[in-house]
N, C-alpha and C positions, 0 to 999 in steps of 0.2 A: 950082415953083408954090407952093410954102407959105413962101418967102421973099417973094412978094409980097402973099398971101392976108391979109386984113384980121383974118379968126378962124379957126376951127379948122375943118376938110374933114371929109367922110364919105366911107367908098372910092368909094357913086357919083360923088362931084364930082372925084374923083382920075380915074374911066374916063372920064367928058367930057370931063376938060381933056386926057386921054393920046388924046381918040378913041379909044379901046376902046368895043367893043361892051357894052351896058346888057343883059346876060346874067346871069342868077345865078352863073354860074361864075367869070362874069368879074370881078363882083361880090368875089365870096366871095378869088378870088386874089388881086387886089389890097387886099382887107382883112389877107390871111396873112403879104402884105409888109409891112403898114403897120407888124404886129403886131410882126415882127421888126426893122424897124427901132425902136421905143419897148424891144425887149429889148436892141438894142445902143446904146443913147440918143442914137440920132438925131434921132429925135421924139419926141416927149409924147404920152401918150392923159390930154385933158382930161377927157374923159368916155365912157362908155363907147361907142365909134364912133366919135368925135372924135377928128383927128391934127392938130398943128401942131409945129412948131419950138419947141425952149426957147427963151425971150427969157430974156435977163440982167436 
């Protein structure tokens, strides 16, 4: 999804496009993922909530 994504996601736009339930929890874990993947530089946090892909 963020290889087609025009700018950068917030984890809710990540739980709609997975169909995850708009829960805080669910919220929050898929923020915890996003977070580890920008630690293993998968993705970029543009700003603080913000996840997209590095562009070259």
């Amino acid at each position: 999804m963020f290889a087609t994504a025009d700018a950068p996601l917030r984890a809710r736009a990540v739980c709609e496009a997975r169909d995850v339930g708009i829960a805080p929890d669910n919220i929050d874990n898929v923020r915890l993922k996003l977070r580890r993947r920008v630690e293993r530089g998968i993705l970029v946090a543009t700003e603080q909530g913000w996840f997209t892909q590095p562009r070259p």
